[in-house]
C-alpha positions as CSV (number, residue, x, y, z in Angstrom):
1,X,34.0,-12.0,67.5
2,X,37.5,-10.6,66.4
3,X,37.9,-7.0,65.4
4,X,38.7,-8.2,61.5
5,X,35.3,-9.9,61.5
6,X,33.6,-6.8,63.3
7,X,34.7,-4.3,60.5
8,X,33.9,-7.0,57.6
9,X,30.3,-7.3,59.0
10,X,29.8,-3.1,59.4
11,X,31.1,-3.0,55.4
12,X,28.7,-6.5,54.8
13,X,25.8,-3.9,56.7
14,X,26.4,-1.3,54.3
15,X,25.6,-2.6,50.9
16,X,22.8,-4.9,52.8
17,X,21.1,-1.5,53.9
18,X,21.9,0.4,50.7
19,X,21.1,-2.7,48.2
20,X,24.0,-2.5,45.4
21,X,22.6,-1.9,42.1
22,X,22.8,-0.1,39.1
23,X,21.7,2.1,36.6
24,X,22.7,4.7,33.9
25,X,25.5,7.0,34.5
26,X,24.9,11.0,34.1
27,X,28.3,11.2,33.7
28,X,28.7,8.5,30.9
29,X,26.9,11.0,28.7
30,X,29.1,13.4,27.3
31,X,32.3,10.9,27.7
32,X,33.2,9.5,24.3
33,X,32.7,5.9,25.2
34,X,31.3,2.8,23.0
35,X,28.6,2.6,26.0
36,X,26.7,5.8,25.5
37,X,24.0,4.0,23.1
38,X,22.9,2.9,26.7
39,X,21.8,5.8,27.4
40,X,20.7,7.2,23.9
41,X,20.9,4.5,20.7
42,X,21.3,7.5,18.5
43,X,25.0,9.1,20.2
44,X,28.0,7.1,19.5
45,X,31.9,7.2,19.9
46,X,34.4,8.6,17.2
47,X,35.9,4.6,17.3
48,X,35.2,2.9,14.2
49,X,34.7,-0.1,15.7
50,X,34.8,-1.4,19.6
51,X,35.0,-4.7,21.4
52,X,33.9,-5.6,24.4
53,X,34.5,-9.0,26.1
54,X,32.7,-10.7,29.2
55,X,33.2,-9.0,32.4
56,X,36.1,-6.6,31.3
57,X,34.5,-4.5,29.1
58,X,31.7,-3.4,31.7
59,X,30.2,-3.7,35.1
60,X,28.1,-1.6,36.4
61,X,27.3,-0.6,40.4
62,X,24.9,1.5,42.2
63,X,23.6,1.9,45.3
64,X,20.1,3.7,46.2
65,X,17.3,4.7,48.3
66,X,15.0,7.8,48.8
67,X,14.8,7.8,52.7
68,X,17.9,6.3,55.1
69,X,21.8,7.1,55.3
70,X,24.4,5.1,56.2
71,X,25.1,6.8,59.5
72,X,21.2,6.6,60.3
73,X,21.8,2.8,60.3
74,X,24.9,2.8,62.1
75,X,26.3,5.4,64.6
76,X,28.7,6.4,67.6
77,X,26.7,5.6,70.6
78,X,26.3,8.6,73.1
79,X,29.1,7.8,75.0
80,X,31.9,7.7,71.8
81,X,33.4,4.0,72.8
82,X,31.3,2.0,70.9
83,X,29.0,1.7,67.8
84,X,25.5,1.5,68.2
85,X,22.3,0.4,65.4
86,X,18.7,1.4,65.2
87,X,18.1,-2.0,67.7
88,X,20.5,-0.1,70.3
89,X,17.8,1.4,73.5
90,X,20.0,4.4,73.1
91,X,19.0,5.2,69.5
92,X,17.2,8.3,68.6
93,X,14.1,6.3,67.3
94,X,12.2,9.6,66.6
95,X,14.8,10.9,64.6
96,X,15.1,8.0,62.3
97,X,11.2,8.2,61.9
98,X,11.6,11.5,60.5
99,X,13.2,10.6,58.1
100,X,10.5,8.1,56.2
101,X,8.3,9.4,53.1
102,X,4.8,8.7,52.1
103,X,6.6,6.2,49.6
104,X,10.0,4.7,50.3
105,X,11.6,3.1,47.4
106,X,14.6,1.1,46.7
107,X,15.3,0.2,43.4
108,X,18.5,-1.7,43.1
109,X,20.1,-3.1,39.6
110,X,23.0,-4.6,38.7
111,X,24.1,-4.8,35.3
112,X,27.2,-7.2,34.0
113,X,27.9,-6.5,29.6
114,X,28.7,-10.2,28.5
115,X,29.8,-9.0,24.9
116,X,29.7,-5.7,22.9
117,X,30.3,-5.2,19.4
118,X,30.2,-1.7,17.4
119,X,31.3,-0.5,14.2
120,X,30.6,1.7,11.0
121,X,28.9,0.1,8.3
122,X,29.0,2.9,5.4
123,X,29.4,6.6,5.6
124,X,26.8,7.6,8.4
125,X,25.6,4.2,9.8
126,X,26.8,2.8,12.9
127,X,25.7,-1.1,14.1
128,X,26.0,-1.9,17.7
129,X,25.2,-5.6,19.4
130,X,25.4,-5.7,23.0
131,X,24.5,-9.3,25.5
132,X,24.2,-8.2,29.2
133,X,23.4,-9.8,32.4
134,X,21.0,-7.8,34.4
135,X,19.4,-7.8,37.9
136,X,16.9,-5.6,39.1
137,X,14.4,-4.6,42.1
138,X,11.9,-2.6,42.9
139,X,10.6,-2.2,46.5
140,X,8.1,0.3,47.3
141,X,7.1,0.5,51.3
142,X,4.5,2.8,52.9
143,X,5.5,5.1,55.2
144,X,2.5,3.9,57.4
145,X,3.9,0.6,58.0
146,X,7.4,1.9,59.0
147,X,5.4,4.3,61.4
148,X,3.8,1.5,62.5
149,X,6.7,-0.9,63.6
150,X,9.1,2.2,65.2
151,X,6.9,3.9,66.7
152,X,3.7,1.3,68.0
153,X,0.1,1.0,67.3
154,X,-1.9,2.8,70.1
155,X,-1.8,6.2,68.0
156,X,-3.1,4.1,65.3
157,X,-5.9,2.6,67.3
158,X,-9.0,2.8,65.1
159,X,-7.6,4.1,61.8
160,X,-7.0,1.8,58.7
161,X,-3.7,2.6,56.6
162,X,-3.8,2.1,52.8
163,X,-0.9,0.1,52.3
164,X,-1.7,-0.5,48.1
165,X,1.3,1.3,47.2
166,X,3.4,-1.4,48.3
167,X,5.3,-3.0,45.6
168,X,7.4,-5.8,45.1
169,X,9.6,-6.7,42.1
170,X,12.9,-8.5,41.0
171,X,13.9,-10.0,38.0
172,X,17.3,-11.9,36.6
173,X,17.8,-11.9,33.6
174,X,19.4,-11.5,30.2
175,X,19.3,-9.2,27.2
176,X,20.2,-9.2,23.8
177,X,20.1,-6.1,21.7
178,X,20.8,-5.5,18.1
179,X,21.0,-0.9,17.5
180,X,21.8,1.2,14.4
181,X,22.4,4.9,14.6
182,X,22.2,7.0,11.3
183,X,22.5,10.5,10.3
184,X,19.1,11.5,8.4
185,X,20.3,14.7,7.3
186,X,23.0,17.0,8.5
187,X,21.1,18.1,11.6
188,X,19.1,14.8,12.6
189,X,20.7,11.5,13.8
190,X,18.3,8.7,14.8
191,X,19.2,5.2,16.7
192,X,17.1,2.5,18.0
193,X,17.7,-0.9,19.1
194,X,15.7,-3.6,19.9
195,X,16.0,-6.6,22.8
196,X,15.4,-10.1,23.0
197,X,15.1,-10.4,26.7
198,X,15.4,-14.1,28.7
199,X,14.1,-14.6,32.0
200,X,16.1,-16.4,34.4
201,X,14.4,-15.9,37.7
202,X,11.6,-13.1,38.7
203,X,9.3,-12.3,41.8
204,X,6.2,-9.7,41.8
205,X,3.4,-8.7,43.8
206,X,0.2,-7.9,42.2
207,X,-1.4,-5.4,44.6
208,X,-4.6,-4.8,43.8
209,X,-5.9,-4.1,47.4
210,X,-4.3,-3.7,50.9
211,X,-4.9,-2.1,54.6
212,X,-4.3,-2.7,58.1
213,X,-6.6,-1.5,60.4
214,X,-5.5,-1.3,64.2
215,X,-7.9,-2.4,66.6
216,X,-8.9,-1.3,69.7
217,X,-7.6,-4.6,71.5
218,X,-4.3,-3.5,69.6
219,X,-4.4,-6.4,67.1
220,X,-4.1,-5.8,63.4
221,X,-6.9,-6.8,61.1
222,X,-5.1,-6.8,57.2
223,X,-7.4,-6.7,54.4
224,X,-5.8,-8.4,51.3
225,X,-6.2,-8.6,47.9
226,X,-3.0,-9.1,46.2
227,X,-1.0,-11.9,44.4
228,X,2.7,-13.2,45.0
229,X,3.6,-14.9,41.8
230,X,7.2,-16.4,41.5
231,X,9.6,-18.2,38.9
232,X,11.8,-20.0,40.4
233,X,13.1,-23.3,41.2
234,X,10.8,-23.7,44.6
235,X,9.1,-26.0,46.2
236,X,5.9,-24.6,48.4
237,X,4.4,-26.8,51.1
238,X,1.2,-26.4,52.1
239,X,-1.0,-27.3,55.7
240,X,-3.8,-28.9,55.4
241,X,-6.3,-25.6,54.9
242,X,-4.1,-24.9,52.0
243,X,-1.8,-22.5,53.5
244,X,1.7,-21.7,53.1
245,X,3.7,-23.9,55.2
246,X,7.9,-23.9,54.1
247,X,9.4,-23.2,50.4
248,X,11.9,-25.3,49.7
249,X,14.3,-25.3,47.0
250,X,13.8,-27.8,44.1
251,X,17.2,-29.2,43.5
252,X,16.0,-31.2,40.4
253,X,15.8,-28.5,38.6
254,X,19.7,-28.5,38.2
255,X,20.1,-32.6,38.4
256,X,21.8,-32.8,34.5
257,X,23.9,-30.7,32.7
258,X,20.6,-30.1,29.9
259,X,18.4,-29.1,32.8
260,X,20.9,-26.2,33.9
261,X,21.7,-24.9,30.2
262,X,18.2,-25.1,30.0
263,X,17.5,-22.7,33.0
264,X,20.5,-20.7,32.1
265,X,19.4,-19.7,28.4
266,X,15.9,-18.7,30.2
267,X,14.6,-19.4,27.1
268,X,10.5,-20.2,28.1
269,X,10.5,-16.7,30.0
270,X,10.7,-14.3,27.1
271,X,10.2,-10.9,26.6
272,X,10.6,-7.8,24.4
273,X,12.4,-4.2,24.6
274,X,12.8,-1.6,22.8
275,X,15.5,1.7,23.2
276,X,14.9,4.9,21.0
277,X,16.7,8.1,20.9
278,X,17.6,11.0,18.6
279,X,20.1,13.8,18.3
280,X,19.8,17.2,16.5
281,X,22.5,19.6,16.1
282,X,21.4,23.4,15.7
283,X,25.2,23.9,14.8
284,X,28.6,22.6,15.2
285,X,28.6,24.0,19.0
286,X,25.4,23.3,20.0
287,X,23.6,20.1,20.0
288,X,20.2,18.5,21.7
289,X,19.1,14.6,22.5
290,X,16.2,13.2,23.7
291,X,16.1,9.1,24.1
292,X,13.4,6.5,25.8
293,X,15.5,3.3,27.0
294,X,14.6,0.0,28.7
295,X,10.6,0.0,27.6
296,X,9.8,-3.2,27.7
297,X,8.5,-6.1,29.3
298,X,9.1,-10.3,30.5
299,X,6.6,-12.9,30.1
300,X,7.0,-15.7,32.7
301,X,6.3,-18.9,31.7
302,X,8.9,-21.5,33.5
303,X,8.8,-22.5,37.3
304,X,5.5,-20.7,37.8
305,X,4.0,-20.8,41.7
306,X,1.2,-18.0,42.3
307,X,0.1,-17.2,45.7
308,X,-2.9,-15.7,46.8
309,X,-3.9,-13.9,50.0
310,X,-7.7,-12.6,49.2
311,X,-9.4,-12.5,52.6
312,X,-9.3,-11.0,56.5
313,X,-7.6,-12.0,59.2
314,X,-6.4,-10.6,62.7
315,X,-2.6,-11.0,64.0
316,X,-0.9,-9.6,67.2
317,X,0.7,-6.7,65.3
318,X,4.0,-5.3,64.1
319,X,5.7,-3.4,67.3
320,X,9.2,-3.2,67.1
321,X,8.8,-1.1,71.1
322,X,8.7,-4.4,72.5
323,X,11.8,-5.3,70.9
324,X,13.4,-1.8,72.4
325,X,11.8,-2.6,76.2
326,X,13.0,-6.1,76.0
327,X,9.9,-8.1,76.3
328,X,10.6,-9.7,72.6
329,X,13.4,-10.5,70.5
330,X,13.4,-9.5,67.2
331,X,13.9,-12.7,66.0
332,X,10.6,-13.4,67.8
333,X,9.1,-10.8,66.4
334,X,10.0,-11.6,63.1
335,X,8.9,-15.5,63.3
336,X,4.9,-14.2,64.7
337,X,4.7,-11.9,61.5
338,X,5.7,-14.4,58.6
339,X,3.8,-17.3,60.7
340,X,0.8,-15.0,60.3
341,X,1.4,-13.9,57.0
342,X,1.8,-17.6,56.1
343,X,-2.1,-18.6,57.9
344,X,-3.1,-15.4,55.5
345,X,-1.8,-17.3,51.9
346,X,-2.9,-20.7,49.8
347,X,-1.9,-21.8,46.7
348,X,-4.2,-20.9,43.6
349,X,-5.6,-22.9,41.1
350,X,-4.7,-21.2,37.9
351,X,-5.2,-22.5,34.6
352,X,-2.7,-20.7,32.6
353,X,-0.4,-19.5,35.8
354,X,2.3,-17.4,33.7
355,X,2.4,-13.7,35.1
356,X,4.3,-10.5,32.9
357,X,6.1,-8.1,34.8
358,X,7.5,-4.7,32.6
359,X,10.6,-3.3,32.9
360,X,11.0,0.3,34.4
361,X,12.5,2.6,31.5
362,X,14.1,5.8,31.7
363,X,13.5,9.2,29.4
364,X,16.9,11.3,28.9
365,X,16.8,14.9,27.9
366,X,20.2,16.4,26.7
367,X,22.0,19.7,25.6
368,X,26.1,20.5,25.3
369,X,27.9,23.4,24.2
370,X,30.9,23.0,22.8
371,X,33.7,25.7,24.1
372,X,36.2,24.7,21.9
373,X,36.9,21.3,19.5
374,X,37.7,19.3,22.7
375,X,35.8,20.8,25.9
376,X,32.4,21.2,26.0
377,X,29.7,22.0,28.5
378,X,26.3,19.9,29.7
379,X,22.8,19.6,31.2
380,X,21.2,16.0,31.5
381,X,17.7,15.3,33.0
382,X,17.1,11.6,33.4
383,X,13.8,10.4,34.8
384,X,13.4,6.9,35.8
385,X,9.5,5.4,35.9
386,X,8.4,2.7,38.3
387,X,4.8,2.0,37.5
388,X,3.3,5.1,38.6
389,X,6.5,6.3,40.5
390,X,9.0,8.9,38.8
391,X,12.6,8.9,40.2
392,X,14.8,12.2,38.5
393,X,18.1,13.6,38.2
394,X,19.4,16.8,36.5
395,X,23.3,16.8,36.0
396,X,25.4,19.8,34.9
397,X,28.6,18.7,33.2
398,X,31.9,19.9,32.5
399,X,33.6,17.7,29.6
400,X,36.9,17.3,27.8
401,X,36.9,14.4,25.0
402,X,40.9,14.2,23.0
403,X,39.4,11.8,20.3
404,X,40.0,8.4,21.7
405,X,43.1,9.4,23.8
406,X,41.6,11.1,26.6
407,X,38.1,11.7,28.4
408,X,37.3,12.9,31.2
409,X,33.9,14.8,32.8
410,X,33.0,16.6,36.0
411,X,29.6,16.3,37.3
412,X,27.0,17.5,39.8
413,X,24.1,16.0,40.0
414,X,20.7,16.6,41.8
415,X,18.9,13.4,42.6
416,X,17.1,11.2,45.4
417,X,16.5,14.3,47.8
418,X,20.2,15.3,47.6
419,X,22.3,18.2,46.2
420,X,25.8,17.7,47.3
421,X,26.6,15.0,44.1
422,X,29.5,14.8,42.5
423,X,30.4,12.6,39.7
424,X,33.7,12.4,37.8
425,X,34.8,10.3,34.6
426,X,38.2,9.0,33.3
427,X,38.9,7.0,29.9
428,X,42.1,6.5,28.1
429,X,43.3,5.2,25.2
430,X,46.9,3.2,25.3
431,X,46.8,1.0,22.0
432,X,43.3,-0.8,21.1
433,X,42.8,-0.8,24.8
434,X,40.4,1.9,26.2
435,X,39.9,1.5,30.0
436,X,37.4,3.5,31.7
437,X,36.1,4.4,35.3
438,X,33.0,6.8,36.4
439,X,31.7,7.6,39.3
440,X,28.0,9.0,40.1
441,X,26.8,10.8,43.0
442,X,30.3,10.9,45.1
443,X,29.2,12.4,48.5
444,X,31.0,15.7,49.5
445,X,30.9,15.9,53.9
446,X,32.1,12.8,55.6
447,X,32.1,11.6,59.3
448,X,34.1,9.0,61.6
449,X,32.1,6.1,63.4
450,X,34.8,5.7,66.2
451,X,35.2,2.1,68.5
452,X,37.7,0.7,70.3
453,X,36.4,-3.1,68.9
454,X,37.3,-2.3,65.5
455,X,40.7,-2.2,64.0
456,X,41.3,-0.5,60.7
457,X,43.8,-1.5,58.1
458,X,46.3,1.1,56.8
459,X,45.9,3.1,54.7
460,X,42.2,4.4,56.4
461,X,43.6,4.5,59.7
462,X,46.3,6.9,59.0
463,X,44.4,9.1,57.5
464,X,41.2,8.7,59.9
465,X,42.4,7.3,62.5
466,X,43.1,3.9,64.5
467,X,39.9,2.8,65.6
468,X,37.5,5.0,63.1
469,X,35.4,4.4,60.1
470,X,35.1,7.3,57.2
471,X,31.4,6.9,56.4
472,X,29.6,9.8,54.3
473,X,27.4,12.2,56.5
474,X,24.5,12.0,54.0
475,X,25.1,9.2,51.2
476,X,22.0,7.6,50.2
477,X,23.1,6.7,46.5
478,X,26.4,6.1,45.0
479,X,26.8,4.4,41.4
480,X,30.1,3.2,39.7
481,X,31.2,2.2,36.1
482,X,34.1,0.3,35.3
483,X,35.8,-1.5,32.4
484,X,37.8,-2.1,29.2
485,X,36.9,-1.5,25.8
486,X,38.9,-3.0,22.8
487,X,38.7,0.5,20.5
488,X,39.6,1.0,17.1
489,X,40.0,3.8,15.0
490,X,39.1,7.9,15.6
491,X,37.2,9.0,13.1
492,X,33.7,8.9,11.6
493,X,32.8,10.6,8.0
494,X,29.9,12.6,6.9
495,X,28.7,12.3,3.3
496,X,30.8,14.3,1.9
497,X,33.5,12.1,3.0
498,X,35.8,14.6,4.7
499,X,37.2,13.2,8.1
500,X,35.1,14.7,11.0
501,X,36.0,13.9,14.9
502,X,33.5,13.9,17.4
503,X,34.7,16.6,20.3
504,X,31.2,15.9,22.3
């Protein structure tokens, strides 16, 4: 393997383990950008009307997990000369173990804005329309089972874990949304908009029961009572006890050009959503919001396969040990647990198959202070819900918005077990084009993974080195906004008509 392809695997490795996503920017907020109304339908920009085309105008990044680094994934070995992984016999298995919760979650997105379209309709009433491409996932795993795998079963001997707070979720697909913001008196502005939403693809588990007891033999008896539905384009073959056997892909899905616009517009998987939010000002300087975004849900109709595991049954275990003494490959390892979780599934009989999945929303609280006309200061608390899981931030913000010309914000932002965040903003205006990048959640203290195997392009290795990697010492989450807004026009009017330009 060549150095080149060494380096391109370790970066590969790294959005692998920290599943690239996205999700609403804290420091977005208090920019004057046409995208705020994603985060509350009721703020808008000072332009009188904005543009956004496919791709340019907006894609958005992040990455994030509650309970691994990067350099707990990938390290210098003991020695210095090479890299080493969690596999490697000279890994410090206990400390990685340390690190896992009760409830590990990763909950990747990925959000691409296919068209946007805002602009003032009368004296106080702003329109928005916005089409964007969206993946999502939400993984919950039990700190039980992790436990289980690293560290092997004979401390578990006789003791059942409850494993029901696993969870399994990911959805493609598309949403349209049609907003209005409007001033209700001087003080009160109120937006909401509602979503069309279009399923393309979408997995869930339906865990309504699920334990592993260890046995005294050291086998694993799983107690299940849970349901894997999919829509998708998949073939599932079965033995004959009506077990899982292979999925295959079902390439006549995609045989004509009708077929594929068909599955493209998602249109037999469709669901509903809803964004509200409000903004009060006590006076010109000081000013409140509150806003509930992304409530909603998909019903999945197209491509339907449901499978069932509702029973008992005994395999040799999960013991990742015998990978680290040598007496199994993981590969090995890997093949014994699906064959058994295969034996443990069969294919229901369901008369009206379709299965609804809902969407996790998020519920903003906002203040800013307004120093002068142009810089103000901000708080932000932004809680995301996951079924019964709550994921929060709380961002202080330092902000500078020149009209249209110039924005820029400073961030810090407690989230996802850390405190060392930063975030920073730039947009600038040059003509109708308004280009824009953020950045969430920046980690502060970085290392160097050091090997001779790898060479490093200019300009990282003059600054860290020949043969070294800059990898943050703590970076669990890291989200990114880009894009290009076509922006017209600075000013919005209150009823009196007198030009008033929003400094927030």
């Amino acid at each position: 393997m060549t150095r080149k392809i060494k380096y391109i695997l370790i970066m590969l490795l790294t959005f692998i383990v920290y599943h690239s996503a996205a999700q609403n920017s804290q420091v977005l907020y208090y920019m004057n950008l046409p995208q705020r109304h994603f985060l509350n339908p009721a703020i808008r920009a000072t332009n009188s009307v904005y543009i956004g085309l496919p791709v340019i105008s907006g894609i958005n990044l992040n990455i994030n997990n509650n309970f691994v680094n990067f350099s707990d994934v990938i390290m210098n070995s003991p020695t210095g000369d090479s890299l080493i992984t969690i596999l490697h016999p000279s890994y410090d298995i206990k400390r990685f173990i340390s690190k896992f919760k009760d409830a590990n979650y990763i909950a990747p997105e990925a959000l691409v804005q296919l068209f946007g379209l805002g602009f003032n309709a009368g004296k106080d009433l702003y329109i928005f329309l916005d089409i964007n491409e969206r993946v999502d996932a939400n993984v919950a795993i039990p700190g039980d089972l992790f436990r289980l795998a690293f560290e092997g079963n004979e401390q578990f001997v006789g003791n059942k874990m409850d494993l029901s707070t696993l969870r399994f979720d990911v959805k493609y697909y598309r949403e349209a949304g049609l907003g209005f913001s409007k001033n209700f008196s001087d003080k009160l502005r109120l937006g909401v908009k509602g979503k069309l939403l279009f399923g393309i693809a979408g997995a869930s588990i339906d865990n309504r029961s699920l334990d592993i007891t260890v046995n005294d033999d050291y086998t694993h008896t799983l107690n299940a009572d849970l349901m894997l539905n999919f829509s998708a384009p998949i073939d599932v073959t079965l033995t004959g006890q009506n077990n899982i056997d292979k999925f295959d892909f079902d390439s006549t899905a995609f045989d004509d050009t009708d077929k594929i616009i068909d599955y493209i517009l998602g249109k037999k998987n469709m669901g509903l959503g809803i964004d509200i939010g409000a903004e009060y000002s006590f006076s010109d300087k000081l000013k409140v919001s509150a806003a509930i975004t992304d409530l909603g849900y998909i019903n999945w109709k197209r491509d339907i396969t449901n499978l069932k595991a509702e029973s008992q049954f005994t395999f040799s275990g999960i013991d990742l040990l015998e990978v680290y003494k040598g007496n199994m490959t993981f590969d090995s390892l890997g093949q014994e647990l699906l064959d058994s979780l295969k034996a443990s599934f069969f294919l229901t009989d369901v008369a009206q198959p379709e299965f609804k999945t809902s969407l996790p929303f998020g519920v903003t609280f906002g203040g800013s202070y307004n120093l002068t006309k142009s810089i103000s200061i901000g708080i932000l608390s932004y809680t995301k819900v996951i079924g019964k899981q709550l994921q929060e931030a709380l961002t202080l913000s330092a902000n500078i918005n020149l009209g249209n010309a110039l924005s820029t914000s400073f961030a810090y932002t407690a989230a996802n077990s850390r405190y060392d965040n930063l975030g920073a903003g730039l947009a600038f205006r040059a003509g109708w084009f308004q280009f824009y990048f953020l950045a969430d959640r920046i980690p502060v203290v970085w290392n160097r993974i050091v090997s001779k195997d790898i060479e490093i392009p200019e300009p990282i290795s003059s600054i860290f080195g020949e043969n070294a990697i800059p990898v943050p010492t703590s970076w669990n989450t890291i989200h990114l906004r880009f894009g290009m807004n076509f922006a017209f026009g600075n000013k919005i009017k209150k009823k009196d008509d007198k030009p008033m330009v929003l400094v927030e």
